[in-house]
TORNU-567838 format. One record per residue (C-alpha): residue number from 0; residue in one letter; z, y, x. Coordinates in pm, whole numbers, plus 50000, padded with zeros to 5 digits. Example, Ala and Ser with C-alpha at 12.3 -4.5 7.8 and 13.67 -1.06 7.14 Angstrom:
<nodes>
NODE  num  residuo     up  north   east
NODE    0        A  50780  49550  51230
NODE    1        S  50714  49894  51367
</nodes>
This chain:
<nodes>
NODE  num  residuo     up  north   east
NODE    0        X  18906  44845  49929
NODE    1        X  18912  44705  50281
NODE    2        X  18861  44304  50316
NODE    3        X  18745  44119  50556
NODE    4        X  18427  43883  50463
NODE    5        X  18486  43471  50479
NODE    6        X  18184  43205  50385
NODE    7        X  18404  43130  50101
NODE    8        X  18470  43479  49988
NODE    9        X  18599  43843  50048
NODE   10        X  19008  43791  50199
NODE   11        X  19287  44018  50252
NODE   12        X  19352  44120  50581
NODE   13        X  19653  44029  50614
NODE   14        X  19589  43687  50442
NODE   15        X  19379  43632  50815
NODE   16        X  19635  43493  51046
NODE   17        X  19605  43388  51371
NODE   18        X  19240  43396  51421
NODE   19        X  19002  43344  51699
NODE   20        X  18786  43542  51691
NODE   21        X  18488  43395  51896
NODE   22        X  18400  42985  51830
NODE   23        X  18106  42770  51754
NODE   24        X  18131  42457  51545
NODE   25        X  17790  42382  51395
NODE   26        X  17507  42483  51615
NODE   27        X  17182  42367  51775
NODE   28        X  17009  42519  52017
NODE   29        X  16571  42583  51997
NODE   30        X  16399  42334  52150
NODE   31        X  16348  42262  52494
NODE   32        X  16702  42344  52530
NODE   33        X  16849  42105  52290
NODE   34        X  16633  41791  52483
NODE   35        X  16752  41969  52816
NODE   36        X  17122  41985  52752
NODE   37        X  17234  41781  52429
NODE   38        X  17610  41854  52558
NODE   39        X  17509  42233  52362
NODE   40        X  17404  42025  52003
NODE   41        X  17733  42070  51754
NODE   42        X  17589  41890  51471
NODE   43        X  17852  41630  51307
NODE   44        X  18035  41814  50985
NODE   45        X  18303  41519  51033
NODE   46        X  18393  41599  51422
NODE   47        X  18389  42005  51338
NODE   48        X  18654  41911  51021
NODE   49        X  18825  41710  51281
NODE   50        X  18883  41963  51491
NODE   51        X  18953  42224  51250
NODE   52        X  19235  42046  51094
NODE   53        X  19375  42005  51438
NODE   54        X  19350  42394  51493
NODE   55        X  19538  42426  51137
NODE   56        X  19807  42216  51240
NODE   57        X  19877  42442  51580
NODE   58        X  19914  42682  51355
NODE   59        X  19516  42837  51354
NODE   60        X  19419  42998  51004
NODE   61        X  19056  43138  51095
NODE   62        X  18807  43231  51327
NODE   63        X  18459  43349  51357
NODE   64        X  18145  43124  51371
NODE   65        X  17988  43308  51677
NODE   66        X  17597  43098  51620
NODE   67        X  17358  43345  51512
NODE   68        X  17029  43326  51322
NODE   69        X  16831  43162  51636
NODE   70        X  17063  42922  51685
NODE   71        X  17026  42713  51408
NODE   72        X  17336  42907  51236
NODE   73        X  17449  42634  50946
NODE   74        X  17607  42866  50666
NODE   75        X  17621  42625  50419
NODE   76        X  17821  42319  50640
NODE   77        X  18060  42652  50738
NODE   78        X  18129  42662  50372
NODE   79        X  18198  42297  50357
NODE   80        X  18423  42306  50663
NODE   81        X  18659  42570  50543
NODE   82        X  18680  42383  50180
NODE   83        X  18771  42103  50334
NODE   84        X  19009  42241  50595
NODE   85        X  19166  42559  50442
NODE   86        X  19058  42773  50773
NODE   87        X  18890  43069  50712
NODE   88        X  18539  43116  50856
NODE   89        X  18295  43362  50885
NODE   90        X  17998  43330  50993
NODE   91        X  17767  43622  51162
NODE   92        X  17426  43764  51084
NODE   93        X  17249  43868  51401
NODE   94        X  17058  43701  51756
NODE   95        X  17149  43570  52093
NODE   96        X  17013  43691  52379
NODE   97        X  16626  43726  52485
NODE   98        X  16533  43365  52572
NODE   99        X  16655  43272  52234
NODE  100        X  16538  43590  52038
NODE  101        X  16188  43697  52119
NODE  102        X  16008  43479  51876
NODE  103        X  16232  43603  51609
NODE  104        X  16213  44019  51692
NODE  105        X  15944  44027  51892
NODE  106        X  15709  44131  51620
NODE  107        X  16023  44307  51380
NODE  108        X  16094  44675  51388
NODE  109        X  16477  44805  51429
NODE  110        X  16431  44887  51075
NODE  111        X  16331  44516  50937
NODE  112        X  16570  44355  51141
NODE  113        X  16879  44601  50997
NODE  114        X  16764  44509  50635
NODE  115        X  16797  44184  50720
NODE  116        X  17157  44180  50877
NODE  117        X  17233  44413  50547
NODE  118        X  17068  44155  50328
NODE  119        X  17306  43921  50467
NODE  120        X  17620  44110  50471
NODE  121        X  17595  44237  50109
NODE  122        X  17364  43974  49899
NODE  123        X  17414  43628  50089
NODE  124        X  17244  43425  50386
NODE  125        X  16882  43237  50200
NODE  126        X  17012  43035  49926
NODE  127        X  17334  42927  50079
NODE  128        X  17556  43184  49793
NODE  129        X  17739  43287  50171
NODE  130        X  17758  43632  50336
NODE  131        X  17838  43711  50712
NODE  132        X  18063  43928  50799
NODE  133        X  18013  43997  51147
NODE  134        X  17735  44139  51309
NODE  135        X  17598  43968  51693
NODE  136        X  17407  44107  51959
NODE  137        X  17361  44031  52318
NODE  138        X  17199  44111  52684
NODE  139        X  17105  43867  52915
NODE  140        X  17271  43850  53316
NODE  141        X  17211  44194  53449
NODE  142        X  16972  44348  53207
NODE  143        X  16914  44459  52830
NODE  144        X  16540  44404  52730
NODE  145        X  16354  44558  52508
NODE  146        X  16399  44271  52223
NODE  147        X  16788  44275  52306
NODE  148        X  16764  44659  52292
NODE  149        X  16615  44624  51940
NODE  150        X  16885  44383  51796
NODE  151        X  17143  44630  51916
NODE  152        X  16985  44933  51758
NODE  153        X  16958  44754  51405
NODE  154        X  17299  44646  51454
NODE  155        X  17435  45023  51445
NODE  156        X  17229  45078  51162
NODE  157        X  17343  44786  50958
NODE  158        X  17687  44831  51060
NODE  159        X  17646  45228  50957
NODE  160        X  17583  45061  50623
NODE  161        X  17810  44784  50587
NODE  162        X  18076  44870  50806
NODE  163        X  18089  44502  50993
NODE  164        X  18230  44475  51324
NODE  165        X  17972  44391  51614
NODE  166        X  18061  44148  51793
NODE  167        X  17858  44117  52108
NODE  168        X  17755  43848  52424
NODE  169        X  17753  43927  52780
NODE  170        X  17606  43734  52980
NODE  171        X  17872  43627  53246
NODE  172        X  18055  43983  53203
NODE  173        X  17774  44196  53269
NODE  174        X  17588  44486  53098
NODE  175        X  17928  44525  52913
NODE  176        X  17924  44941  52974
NODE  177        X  17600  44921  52877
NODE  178        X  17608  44764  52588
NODE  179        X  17878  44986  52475
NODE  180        X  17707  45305  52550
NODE  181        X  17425  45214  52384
NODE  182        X  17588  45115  52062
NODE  183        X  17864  45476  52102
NODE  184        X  17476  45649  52122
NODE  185        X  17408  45482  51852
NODE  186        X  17742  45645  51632
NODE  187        X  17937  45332  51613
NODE  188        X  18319  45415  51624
NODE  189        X  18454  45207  51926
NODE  190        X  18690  45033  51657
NODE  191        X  18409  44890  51585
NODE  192        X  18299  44704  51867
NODE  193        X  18397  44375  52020
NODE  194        X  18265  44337  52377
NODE  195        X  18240  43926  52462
NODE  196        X  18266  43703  52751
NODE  197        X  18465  43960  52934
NODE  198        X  18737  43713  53120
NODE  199        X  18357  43610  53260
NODE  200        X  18404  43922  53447
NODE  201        X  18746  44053  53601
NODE  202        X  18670  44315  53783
NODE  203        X  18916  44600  53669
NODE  204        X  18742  44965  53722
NODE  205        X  18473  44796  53451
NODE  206        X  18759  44683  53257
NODE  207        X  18956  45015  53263
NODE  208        X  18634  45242  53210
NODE  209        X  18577  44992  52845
NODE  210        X  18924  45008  52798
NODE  211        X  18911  45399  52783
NODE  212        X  18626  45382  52515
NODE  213        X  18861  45249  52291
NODE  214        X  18663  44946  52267
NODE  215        X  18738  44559  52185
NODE  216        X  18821  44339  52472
NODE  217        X  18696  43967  52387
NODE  218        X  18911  43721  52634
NODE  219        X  18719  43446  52519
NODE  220        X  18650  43195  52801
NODE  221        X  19033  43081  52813
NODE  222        X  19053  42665  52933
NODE  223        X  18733  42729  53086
NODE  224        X  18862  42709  53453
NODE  225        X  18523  42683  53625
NODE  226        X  18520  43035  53615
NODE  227        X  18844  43147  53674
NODE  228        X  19222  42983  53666
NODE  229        X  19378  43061  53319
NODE  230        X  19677  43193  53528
NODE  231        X  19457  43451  53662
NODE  232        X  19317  43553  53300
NODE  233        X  19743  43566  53242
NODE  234        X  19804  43847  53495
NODE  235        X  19484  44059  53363
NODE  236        X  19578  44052  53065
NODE  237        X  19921  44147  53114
NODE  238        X  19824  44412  53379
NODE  239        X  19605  44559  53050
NODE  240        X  19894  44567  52890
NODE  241        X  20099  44743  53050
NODE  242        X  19796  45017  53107
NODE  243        X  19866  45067  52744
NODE  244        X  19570  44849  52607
NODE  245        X  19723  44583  52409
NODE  246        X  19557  44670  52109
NODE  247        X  19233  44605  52195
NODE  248        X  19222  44245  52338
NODE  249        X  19129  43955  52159
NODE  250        X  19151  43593  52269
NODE  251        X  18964  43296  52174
NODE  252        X  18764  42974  52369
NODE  253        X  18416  43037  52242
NODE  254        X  18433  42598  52264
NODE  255        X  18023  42543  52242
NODE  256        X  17968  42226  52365
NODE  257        X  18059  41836  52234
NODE  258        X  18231  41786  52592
NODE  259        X  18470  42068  52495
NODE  260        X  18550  41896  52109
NODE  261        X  18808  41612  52085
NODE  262        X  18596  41528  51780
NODE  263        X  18340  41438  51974
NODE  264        X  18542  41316  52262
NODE  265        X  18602  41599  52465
NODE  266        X  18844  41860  52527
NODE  267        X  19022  42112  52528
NODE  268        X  19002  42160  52191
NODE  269        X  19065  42439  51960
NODE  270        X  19461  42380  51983
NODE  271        X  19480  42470  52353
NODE  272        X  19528  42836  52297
NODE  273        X  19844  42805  52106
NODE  274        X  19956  42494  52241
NODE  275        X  19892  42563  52629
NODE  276        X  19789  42969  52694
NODE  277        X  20003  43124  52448
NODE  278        X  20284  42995  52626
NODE  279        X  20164  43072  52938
NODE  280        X  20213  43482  52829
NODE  281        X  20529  43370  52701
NODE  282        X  20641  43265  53073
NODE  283        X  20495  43548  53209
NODE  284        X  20733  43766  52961
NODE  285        X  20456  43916  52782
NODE  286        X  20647  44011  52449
NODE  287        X  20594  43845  52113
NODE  288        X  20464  44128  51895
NODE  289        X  20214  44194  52189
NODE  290        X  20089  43813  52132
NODE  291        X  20086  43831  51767
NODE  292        X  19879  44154  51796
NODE  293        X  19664  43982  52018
NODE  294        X  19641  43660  51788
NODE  295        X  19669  43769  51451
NODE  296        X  19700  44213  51431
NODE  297        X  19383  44321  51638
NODE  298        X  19148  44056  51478
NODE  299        X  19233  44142  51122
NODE  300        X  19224  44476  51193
NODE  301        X  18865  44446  51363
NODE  302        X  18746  44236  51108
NODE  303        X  18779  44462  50797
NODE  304        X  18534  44611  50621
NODE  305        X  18526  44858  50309
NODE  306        X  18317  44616  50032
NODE  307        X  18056  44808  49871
</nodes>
């Protein structure tokens, strides 16, 4: 039976809807970075619900909780935030890159750490009664160290035994053929891998050699203009498309900081994808069951897993 895996339960796929697929509501970063930037500490329940009932209203119906075990991951407010909102969450087993892994792997084998994302998937996160159902790894700018190289070895091997999608983070772009290549090595089915961060990155021989593996494409930086014009994200995308990719991108915000949150008195918010980018492709001419494949189709379809 294929669902896909929610911190209030195992859901349809096609009861999913327009999902992104990349976002961080609750989530605290290790000390000193927390004292260093408190911009990066999501910790108010009541400006995350905020938000989220904003993203319901423009239409949003789920997305995945991107902050991984040494991030101060919060299962348990996750599972109050989607009771209280009706979106669908799920939250991830798995670690960030090196600076914030080491003191978590440095001392685990592949194998320990795999139990451990299993553990999660199938029995629940600690005490919380919630199970992830996405599995995160990531590289740091221009390298995969040993540690990282570890946390994407033991997610192969819990994937080959839960079938969770991996969901990975670049650091600004890079080490995305890598990080496919080692996970292919590895015997995980493209299908079942989301590369992240790649509108970080838009140079198109790296995109069209990933797009070739059959892999997922995670547009996931859209508002965030410092790096590159949404417009300019728009004719990627769309020049993707019409290389026949469509049905591997995915697009999302991955909105990680209070400045981003109208909750907390930023913005953009979770609503600007709908409300601002979505018609953006419209204008371009990009067609509608394209969007909704990007929006709704290709995350649902990424997200499944067979239950045990």
């Amino acid at each position: 039976m294929s669902i896909i895996r929610t911190v209030l339960g195992d859901i349809a796929p096609d009861g999913l809807g327009f999902c992104h697929p990349h976002e961080h509501l609750l989530a605290i970063p290790p000390e000193p970075y927390a004292t260093e930037e408190p911009d990066l500490v999501l910790d108010s329940e009541s400006a995350a619900q905020s938000d989220l009932l904003d993203f319901y209203q423009s239409g949003g119906r789920a997305l995945v909780e991107m902050t991984p075990i040494d991030y101060h991951r919060n299962p348990a407010g996750l599972k109050r935030l989607s009771e209280a909102t009706g979106v669908h969450i799920i939250c991830v087993t798995g670690f960030l890159k090196e600076k914030f892994a080491a003191p978590f792997v440095s001392d685990e084998t592949v194998e320990r750490l795999a139990e451990r994302f299993v553990h999660e998937i199938e029995i629940g996160i600690e005490d919380t009664g919630v199970r992830a159902g996405v599995i995160k790894a990531a590289s740091s700018l221009n390298k995969i160290t040993p540690n990282e190289e570890k946390v994407f070895r033991a997610a192969a091997m819990a994937h080959h035994k839960t079938g969770a999608l991996i969901s990975t983070h670049t650091e600004m772009g890079t080490m995305a053929l890598e990080q496919a290549a080692m996970l292919l090595k590895e015997g995980v089915h493209p299908s079942r891998i989301l590369i992240g961060h790649l509108d970080r990155n838009l140079d198109w021989e790296l995109h069209l050699a990933l797009a070739r593996l059959g892999v997922y494409f995670g547009f996931d930086q859209i508002s965030k203009t410092k790096y590159y014009p949404d417009e300019t994200r728009v004719d990627f995308i769309l020049r993707l498309i019409e290389a026949g990719f469509g049905q591997q991108i995915m697009l999302s915000s991955d909105l990680a900081r209070k400045s981003n949150y109208p909750g907390y008195g930023g913005k953009p918010g979770l609503t600007y994808l709908s409300e601002h980018f979505v018609p953006m492709l419209r204008d371009a001419g990009l067609n509608e069951t394209i969007i909704m494949d990007m929006l709704i189709r290709n995350p649902a379809r990424a997200l499944t897993l067979h239950s045990a």
